[in-house]
Backbone as CSV, one residue per row, in Angstrom:
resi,resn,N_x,N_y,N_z,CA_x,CA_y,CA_z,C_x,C_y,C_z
1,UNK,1.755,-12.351,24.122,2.395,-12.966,22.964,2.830,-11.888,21.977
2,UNK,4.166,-11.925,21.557,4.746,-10.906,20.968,3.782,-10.848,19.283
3,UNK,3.555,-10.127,18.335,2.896,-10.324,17.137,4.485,-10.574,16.453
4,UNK,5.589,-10.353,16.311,6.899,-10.516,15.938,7.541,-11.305,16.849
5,UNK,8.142,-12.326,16.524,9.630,-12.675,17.468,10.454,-12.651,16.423
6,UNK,11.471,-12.700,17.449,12.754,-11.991,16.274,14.088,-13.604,17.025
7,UNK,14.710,-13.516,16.132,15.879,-15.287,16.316,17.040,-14.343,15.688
8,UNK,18.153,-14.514,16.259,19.229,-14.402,15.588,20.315,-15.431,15.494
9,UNK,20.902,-15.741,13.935,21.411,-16.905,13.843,22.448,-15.767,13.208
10,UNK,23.474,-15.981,14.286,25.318,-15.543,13.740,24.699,-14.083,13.579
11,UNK,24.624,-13.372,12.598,24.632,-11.969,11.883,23.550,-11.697,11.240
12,UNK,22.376,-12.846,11.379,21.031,-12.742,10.747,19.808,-12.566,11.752
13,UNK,19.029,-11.552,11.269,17.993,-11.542,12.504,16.825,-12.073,11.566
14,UNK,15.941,-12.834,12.094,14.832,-13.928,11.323,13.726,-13.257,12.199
15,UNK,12.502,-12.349,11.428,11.297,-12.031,12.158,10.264,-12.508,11.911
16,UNK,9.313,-13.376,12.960,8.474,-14.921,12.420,7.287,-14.031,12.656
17,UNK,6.482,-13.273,11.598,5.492,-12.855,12.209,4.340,-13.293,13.070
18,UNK,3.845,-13.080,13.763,3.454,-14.110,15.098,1.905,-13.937,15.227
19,UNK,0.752,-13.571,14.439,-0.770,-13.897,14.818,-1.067,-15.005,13.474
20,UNK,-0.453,-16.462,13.482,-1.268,-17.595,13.230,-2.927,-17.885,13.245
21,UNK,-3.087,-17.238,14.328,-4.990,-17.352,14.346,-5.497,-16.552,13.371
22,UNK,-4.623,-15.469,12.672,-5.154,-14.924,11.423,-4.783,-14.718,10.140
23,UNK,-3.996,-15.715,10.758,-2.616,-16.213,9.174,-1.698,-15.301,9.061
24,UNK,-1.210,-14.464,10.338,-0.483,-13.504,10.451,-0.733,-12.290,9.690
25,UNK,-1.969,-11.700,9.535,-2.301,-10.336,8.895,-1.909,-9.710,9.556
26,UNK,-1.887,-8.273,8.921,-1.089,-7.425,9.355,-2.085,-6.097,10.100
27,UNK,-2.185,-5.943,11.214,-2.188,-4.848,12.364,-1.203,-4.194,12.803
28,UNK,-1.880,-3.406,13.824,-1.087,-2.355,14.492,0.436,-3.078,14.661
29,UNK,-0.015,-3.971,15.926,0.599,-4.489,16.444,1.894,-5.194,15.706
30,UNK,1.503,-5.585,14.554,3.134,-6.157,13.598,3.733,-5.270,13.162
31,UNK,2.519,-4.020,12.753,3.641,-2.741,12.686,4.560,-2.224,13.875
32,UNK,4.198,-2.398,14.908,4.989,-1.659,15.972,5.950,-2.278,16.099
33,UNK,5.358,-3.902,16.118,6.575,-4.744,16.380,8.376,-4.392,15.544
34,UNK,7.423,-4.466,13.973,8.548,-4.860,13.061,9.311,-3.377,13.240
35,UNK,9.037,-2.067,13.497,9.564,-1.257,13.646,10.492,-0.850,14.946
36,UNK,10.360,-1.320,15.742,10.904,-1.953,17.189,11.345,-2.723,16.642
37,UNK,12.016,-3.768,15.817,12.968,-4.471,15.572,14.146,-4.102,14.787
38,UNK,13.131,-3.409,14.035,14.405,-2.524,12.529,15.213,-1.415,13.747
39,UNK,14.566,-0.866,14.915,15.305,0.216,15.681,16.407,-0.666,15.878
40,UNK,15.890,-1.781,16.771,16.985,-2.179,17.629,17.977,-2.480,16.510
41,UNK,17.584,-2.935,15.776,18.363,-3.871,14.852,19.817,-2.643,14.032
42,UNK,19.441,-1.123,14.007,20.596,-0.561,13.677,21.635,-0.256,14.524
43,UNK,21.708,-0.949,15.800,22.477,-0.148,16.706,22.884,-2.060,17.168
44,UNK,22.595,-2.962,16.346,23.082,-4.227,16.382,24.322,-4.421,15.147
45,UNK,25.234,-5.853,15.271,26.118,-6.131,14.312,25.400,-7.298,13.355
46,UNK,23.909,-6.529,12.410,23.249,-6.852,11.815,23.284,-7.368,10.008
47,UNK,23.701,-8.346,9.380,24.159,-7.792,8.385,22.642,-8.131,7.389
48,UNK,21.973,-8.759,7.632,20.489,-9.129,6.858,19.552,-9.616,7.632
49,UNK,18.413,-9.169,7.173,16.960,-9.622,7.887,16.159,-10.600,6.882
50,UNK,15.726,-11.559,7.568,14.807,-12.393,7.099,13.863,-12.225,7.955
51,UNK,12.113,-12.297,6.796,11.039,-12.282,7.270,9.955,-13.149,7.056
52,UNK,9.458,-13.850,7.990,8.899,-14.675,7.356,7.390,-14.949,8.391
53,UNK,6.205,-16.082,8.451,5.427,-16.578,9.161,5.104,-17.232,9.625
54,UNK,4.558,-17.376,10.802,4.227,-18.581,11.895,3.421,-19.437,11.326
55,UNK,3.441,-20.481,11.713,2.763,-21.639,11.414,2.884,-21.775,9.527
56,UNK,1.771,-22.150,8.576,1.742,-22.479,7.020,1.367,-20.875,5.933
57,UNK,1.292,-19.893,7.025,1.317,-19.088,6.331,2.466,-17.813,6.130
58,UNK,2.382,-17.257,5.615,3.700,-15.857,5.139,2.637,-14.709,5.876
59,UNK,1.718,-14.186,4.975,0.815,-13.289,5.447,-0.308,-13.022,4.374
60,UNK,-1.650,-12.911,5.144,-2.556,-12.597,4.563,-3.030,-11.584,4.578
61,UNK,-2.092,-10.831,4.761,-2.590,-9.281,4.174,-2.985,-8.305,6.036
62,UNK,-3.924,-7.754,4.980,-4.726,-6.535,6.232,-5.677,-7.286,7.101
63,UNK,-5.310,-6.949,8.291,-6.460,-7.389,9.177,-7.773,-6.621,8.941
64,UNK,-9.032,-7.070,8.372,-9.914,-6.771,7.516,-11.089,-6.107,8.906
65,UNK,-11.116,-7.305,9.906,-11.785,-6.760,11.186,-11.318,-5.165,12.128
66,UNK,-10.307,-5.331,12.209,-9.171,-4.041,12.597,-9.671,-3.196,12.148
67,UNK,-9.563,-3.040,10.636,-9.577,-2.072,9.800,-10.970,-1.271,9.771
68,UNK,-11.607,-2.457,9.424,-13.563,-1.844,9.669,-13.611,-1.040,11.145
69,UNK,-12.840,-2.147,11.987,-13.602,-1.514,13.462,-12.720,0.056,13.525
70,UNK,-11.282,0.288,13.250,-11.135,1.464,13.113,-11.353,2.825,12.302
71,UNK,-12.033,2.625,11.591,-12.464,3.335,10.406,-11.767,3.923,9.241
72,UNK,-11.886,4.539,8.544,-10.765,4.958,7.436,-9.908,6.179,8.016
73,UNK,-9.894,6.800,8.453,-8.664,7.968,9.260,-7.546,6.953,9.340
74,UNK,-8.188,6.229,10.560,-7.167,5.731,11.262,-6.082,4.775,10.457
75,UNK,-6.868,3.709,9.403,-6.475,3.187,8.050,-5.478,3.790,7.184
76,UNK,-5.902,5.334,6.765,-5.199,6.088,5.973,-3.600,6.336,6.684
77,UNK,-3.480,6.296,8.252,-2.451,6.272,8.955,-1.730,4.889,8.777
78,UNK,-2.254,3.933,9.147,-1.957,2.643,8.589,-0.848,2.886,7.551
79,UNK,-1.403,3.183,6.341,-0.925,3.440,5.102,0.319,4.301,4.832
80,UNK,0.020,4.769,5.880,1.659,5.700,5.641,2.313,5.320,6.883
81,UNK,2.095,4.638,7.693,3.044,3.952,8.257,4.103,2.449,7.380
82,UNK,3.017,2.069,6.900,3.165,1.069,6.648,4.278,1.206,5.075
83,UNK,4.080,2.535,4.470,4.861,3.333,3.383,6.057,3.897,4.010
84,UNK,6.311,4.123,4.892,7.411,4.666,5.878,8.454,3.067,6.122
85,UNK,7.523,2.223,6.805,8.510,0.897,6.768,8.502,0.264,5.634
86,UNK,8.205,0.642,4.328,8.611,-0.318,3.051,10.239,0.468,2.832
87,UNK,9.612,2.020,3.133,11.062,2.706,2.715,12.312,1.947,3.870
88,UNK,11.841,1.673,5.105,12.888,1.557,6.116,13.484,0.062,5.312
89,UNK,12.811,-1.109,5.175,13.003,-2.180,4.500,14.319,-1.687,3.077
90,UNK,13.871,-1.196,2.246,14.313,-1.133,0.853,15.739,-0.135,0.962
91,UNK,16.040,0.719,2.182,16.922,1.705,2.559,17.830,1.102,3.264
92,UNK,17.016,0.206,4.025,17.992,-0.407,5.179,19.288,-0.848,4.796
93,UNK,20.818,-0.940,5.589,21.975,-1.173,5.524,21.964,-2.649,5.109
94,UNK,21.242,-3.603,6.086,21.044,-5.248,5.838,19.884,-5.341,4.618
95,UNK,20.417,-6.277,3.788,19.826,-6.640,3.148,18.326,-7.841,3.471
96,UNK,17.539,-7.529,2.845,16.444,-8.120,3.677,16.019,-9.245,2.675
97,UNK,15.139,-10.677,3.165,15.036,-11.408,2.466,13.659,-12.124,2.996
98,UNK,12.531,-12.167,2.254,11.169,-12.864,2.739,11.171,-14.101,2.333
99,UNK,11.112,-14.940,3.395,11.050,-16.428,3.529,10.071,-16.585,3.249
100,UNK,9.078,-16.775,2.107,7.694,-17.166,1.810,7.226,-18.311,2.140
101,UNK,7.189,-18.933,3.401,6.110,-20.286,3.559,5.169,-20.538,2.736
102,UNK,4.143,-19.808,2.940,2.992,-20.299,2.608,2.278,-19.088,1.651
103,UNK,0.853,-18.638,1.919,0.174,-17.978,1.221,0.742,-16.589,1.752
104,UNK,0.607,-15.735,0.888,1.486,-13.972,1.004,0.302,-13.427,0.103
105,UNK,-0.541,-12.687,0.794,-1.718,-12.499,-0.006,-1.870,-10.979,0.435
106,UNK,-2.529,-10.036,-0.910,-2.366,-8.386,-0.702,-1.200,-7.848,-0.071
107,UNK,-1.537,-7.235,1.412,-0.424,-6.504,2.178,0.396,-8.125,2.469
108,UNK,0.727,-9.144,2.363,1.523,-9.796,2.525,2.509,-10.362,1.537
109,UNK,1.673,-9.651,0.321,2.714,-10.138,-1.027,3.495,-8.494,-1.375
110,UNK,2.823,-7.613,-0.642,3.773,-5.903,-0.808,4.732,-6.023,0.417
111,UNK,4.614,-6.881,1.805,5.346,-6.805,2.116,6.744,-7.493,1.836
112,UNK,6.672,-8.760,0.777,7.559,-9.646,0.498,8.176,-8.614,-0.821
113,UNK,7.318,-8.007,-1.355,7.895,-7.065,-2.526,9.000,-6.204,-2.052
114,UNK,8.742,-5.686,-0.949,9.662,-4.621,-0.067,10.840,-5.237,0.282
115,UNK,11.182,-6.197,0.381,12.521,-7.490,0.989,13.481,-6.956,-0.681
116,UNK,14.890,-7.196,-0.443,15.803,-6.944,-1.424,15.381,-8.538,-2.601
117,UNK,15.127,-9.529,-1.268,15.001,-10.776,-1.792,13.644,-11.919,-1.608
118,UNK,13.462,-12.530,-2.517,12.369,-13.617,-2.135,12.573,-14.880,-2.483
119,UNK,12.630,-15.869,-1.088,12.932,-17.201,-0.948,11.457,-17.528,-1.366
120,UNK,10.870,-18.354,-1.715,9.304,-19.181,-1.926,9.664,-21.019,-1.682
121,UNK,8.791,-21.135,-0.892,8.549,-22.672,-0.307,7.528,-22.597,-1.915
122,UNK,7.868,-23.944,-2.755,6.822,-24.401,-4.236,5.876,-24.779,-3.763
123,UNK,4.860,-24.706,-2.512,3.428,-24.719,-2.389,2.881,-23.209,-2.186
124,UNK,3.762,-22.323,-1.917,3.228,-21.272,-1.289,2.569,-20.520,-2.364
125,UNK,1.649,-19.379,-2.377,1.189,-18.764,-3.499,0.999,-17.195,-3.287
126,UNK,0.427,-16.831,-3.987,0.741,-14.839,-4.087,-0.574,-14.811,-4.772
127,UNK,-1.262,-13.566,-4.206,-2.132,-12.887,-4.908,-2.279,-11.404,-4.220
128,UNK,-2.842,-10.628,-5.177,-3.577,-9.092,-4.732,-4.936,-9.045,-5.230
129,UNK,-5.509,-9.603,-3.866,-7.308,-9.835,-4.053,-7.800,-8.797,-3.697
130,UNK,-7.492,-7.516,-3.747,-8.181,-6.196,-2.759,-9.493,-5.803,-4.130
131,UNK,-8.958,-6.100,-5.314,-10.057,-5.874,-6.220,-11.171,-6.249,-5.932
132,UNK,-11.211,-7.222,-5.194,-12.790,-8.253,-4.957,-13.102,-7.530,-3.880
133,UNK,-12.901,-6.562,-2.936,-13.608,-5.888,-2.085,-13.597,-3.942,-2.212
134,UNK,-13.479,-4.319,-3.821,-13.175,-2.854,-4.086,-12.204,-1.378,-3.904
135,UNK,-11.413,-2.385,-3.521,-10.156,-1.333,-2.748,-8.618,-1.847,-3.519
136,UNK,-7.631,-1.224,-2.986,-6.368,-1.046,-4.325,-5.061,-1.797,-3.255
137,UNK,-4.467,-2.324,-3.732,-3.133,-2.185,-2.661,-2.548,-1.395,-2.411
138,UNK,-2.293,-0.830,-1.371,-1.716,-0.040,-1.185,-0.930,0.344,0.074
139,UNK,-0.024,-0.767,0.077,1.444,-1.063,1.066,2.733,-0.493,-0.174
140,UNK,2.453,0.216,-0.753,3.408,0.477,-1.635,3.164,-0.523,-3.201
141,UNK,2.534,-1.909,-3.150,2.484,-2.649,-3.942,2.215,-2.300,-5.254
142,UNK,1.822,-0.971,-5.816,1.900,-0.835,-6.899,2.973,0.041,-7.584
143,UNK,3.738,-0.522,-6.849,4.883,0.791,-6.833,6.083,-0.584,-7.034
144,UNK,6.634,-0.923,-5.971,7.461,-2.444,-5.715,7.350,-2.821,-6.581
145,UNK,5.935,-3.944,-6.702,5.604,-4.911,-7.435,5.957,-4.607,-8.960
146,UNK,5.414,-3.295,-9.263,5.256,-3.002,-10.491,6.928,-2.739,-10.934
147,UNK,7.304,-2.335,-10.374,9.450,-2.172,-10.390,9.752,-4.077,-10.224
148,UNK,9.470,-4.650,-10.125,9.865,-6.134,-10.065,9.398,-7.037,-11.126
149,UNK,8.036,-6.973,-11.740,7.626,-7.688,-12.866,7.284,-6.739,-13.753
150,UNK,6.889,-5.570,-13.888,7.109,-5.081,-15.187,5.155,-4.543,-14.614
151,UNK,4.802,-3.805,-15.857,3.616,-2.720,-15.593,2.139,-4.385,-16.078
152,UNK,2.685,-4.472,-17.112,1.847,-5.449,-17.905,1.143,-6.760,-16.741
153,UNK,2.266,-7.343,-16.266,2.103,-8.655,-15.561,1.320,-8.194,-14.172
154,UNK,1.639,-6.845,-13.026,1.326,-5.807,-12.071,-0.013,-5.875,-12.456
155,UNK,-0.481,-5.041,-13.612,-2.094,-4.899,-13.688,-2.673,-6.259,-13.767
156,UNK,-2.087,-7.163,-14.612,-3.070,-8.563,-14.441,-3.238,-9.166,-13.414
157,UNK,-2.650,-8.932,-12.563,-2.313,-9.691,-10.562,-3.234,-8.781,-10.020
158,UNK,-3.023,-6.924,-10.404,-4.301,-6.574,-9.533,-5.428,-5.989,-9.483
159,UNK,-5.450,-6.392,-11.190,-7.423,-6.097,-11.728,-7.918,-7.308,-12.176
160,UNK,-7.047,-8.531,-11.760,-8.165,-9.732,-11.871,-8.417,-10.902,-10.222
161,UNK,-6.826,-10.283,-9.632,-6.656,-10.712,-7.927,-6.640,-12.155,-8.367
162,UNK,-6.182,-13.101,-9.310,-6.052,-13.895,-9.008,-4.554,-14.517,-8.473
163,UNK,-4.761,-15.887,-8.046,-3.694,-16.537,-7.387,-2.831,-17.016,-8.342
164,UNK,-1.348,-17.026,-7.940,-0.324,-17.353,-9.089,0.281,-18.364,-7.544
165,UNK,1.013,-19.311,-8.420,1.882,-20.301,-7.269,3.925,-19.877,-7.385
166,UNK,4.481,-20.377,-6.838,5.616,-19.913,-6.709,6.467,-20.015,-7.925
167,UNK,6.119,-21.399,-8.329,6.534,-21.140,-9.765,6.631,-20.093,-10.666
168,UNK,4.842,-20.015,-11.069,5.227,-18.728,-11.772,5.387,-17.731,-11.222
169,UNK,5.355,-17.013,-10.023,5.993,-16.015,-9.515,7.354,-16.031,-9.757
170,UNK,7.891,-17.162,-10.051,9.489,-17.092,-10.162,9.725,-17.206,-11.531
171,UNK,8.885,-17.664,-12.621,8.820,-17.240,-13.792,8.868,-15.935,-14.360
172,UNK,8.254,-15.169,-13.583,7.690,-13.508,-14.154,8.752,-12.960,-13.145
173,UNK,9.479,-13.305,-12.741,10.629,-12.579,-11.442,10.564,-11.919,-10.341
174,UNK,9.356,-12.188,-9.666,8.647,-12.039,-8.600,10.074,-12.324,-7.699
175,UNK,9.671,-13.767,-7.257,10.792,-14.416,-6.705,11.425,-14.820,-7.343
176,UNK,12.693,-14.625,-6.060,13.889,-15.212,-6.539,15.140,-16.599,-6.201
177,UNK,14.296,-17.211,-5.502,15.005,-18.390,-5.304,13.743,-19.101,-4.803
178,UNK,13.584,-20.859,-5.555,12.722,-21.684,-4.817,12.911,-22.398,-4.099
179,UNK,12.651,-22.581,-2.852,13.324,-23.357,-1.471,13.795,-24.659,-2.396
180,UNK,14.571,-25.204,-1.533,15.171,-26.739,-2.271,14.607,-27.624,-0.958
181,UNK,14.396,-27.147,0.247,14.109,-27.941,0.894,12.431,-27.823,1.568
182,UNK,11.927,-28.323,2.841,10.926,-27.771,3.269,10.543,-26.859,4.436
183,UNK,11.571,-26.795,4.533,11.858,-25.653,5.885,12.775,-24.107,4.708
184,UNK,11.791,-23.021,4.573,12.159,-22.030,3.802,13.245,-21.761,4.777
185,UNK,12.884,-21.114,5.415,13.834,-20.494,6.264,15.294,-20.451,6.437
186,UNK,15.569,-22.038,6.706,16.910,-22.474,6.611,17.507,-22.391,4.765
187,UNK,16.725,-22.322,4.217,17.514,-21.943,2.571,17.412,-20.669,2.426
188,UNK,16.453,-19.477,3.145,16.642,-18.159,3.383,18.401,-17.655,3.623
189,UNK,18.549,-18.880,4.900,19.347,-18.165,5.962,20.901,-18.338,5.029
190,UNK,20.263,-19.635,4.520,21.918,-20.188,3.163,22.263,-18.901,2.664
191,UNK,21.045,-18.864,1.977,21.098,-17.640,1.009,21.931,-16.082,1.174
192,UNK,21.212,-16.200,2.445,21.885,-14.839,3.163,23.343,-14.751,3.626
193,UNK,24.064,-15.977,4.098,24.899,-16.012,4.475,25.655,-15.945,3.456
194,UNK,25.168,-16.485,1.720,26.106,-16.237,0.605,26.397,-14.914,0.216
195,UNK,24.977,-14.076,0.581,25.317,-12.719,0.475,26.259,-11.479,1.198
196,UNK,26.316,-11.837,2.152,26.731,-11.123,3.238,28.593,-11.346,3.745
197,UNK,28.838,-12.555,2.635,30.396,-12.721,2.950,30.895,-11.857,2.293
198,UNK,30.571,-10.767,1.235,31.030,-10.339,0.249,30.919,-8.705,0.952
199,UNK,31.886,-7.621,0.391,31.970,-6.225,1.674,30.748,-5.707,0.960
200,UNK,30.164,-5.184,2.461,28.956,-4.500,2.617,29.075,-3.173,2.046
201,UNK,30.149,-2.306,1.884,30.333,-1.384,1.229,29.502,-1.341,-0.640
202,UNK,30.645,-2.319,-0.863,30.063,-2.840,-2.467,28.896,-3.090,-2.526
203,UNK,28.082,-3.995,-1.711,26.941,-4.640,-1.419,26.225,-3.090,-1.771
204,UNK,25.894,-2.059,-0.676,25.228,-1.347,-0.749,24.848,-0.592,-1.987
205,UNK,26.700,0.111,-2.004,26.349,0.961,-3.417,25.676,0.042,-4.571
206,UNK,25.999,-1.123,-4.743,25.008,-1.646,-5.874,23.702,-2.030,-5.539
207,UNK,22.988,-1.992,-4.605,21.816,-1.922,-4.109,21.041,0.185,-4.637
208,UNK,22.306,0.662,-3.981,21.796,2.007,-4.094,21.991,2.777,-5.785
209,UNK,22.907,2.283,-6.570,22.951,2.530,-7.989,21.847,1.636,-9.129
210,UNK,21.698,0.509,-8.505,20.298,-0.444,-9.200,19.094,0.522,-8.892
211,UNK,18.797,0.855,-7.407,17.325,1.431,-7.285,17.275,3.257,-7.924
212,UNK,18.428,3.453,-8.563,17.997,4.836,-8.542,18.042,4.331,-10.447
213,UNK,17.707,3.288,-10.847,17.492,3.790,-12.603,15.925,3.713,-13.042
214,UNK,15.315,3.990,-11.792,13.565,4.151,-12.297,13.410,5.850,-12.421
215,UNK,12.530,6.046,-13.091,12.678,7.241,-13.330,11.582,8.281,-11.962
216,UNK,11.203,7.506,-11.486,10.338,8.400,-10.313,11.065,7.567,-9.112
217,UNK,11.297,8.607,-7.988,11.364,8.168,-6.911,10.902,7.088,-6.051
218,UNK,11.112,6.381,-5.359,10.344,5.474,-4.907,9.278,6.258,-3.707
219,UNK,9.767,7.493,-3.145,9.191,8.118,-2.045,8.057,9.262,-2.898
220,UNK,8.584,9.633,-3.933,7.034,10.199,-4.547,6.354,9.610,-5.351
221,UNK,6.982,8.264,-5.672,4.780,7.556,-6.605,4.804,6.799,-5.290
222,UNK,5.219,6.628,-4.389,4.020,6.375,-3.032,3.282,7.410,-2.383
223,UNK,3.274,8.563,-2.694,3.079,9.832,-2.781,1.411,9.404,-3.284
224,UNK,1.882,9.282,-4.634,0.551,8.891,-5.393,0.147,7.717,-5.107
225,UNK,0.351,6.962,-4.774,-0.431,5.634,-4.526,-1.685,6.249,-3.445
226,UNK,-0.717,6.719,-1.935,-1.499,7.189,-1.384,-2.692,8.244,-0.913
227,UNK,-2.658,9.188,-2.601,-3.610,9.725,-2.920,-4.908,9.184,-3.722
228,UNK,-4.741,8.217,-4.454,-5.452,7.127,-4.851,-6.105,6.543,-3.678
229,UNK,-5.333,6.030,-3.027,-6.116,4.795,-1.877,-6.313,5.543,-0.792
230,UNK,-6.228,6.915,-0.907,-7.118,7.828,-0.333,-8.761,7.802,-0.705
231,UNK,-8.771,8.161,-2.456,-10.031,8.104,-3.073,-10.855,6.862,-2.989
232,UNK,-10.007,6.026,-2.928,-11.017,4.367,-3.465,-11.646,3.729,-1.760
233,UNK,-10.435,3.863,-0.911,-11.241,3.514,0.656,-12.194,4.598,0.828
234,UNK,-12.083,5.367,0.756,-13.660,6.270,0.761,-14.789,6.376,0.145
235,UNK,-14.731,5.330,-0.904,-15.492,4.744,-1.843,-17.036,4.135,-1.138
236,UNK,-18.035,3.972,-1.308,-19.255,3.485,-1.418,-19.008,1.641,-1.092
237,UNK,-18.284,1.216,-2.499,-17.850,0.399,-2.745,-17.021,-0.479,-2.000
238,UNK,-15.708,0.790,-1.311,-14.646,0.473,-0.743,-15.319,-0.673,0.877
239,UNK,-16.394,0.351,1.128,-17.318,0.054,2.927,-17.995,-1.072,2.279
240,UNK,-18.204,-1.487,0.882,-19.436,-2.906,0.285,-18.484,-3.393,0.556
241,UNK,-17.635,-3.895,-0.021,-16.703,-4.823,0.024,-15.772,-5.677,0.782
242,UNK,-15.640,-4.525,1.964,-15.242,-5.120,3.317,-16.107,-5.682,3.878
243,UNK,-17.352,-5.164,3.840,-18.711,-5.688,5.185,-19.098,-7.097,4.225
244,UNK,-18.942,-7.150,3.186,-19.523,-8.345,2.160,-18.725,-9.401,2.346
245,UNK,-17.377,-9.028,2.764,-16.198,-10.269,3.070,-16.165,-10.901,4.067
246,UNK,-16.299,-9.901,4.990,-17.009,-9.983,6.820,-18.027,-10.758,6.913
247,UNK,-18.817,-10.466,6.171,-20.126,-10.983,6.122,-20.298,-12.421,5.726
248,UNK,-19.150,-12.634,4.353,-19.341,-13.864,3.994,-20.400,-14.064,2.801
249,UNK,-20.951,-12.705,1.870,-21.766,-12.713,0.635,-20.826,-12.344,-0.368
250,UNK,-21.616,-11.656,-0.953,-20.891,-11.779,-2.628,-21.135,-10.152,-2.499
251,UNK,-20.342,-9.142,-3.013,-20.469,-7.735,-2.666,-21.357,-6.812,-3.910
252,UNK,-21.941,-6.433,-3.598,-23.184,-5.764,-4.533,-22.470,-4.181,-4.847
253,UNK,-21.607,-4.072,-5.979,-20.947,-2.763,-6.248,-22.068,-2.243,-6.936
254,UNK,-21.574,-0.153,-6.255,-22.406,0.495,-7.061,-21.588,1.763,-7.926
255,UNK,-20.622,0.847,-8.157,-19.768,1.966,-8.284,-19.578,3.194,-8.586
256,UNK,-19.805,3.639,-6.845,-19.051,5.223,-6.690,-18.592,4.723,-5.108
């Protein structure tokens, strides 16, 4: 079973991320996938990607089991893979657009951050809960996120991890369009098709003149992110917090 399938409707490629049994978190395996799709996909007559999840969810983040059983090396690779395809996302020629079904939680709300665009189904919800197991986001999400709602609204999402619903995500400008119907996808695909009639030339450069008025690169404060979430997964704390979630207790910080 593929962890990605990929649909193409006319000039749109739709990638349904595909492990349902874990609400589609994110492993190896969706990384390889989604990167094996973005290949094929430049040497296709591609003009936007939609991303979205199997069954009621978007994504719940990091596969938490994965992660323990591989240890932090292998994690820290994770991390800059996974910083490598936010850049491929945000660089890419097609404009990209996350079909939010359902819950998009940690690495599943940085990966919807990384999309040019965000469709939200009004049940679906967003949070960055990594605080509650002592660890930081770090799919780029403090980087994105924080370029999309502002520094203020960023820290309250991820030093208190609570849940916001689509609404106010689309209040604070998270997202940007709320499905009208109940199938996201197909108001994704509307969406996209409104975008994409218009020349891709223009399209780009104003994609590429909008992202350059932050004053740091997007490729060096992920730089720093990932020197941070270097320090904090190596944390005391970082190993409580996972085994406490695993576990199913309440995590006993000692913080260091």
């Amino acid at each position: 079973m593929s962890a990605v399938i990929r649909e193409d409707i006319d000039d749109i490629a739709v990638l349904t991320l595909n492990r349902p049994q874990v609400r589609n978190a994110v492993n190896d395996d969706i990384v390889d996938a989604i990167e094996e799709h973005l290949a094929d996909l430049d040497h296709h007559h591609c003009k936007a990607i939609i991303i979205t999840g199997a069954d009621k969810a978007f994504c719940a983040g990091t596969d938490l089991k994965e992660m323990q059983a591989q240890g932090r090396e292998r994690y820290f690779q994770r991390i800059r893979r996974m910083h490598d395809l936010i850049e491929r996302f945000r660089s890419h020629r097609c404009v990209s657009i996350a079909a939010v079904n359902g819950m998009a939680l940690g690495g599943g709300m940085e990966l919807a951050a990384a999309c040019t665009f965000r469709v939200s189904h009004p049940d679906a919800f967003f949070s960055l809960p990594e605080i509650f197991l002592g660890v930081m986001p770090c799919y780029a999400g403090t980087q994105t996120i924080t370029r999309l709602i502002g520094e203020s609204r960023a820290l309250d999402l991820a030093l208190t991890g609570r849940q916001i619903r689509s609404q106010e995500a689309f209040d604070m400008g998270f997202v940007n369009r709320l499905a009208e119907s109940n199938n996201v996808v197909e108001d994704a695909v509307t969406f996209a098709k409104q975008l994409v009639q218009y020349s891709e030339v223009a399209r780009n450069g104003i994609r590429r003149a909008i992202g350059a008025t932050f004053d740091m690169p997007l490729t060096e404060s992920m730089a720093v992110e990932r020197e941070q979430a270097h320090q904090v997964f190596s944390s005391e704390d970082a190993e409580e917090g996972v085994s406490a979630f695993l576990q199913k207790r309440a995590p006993q910080f000692k913080h260091r």
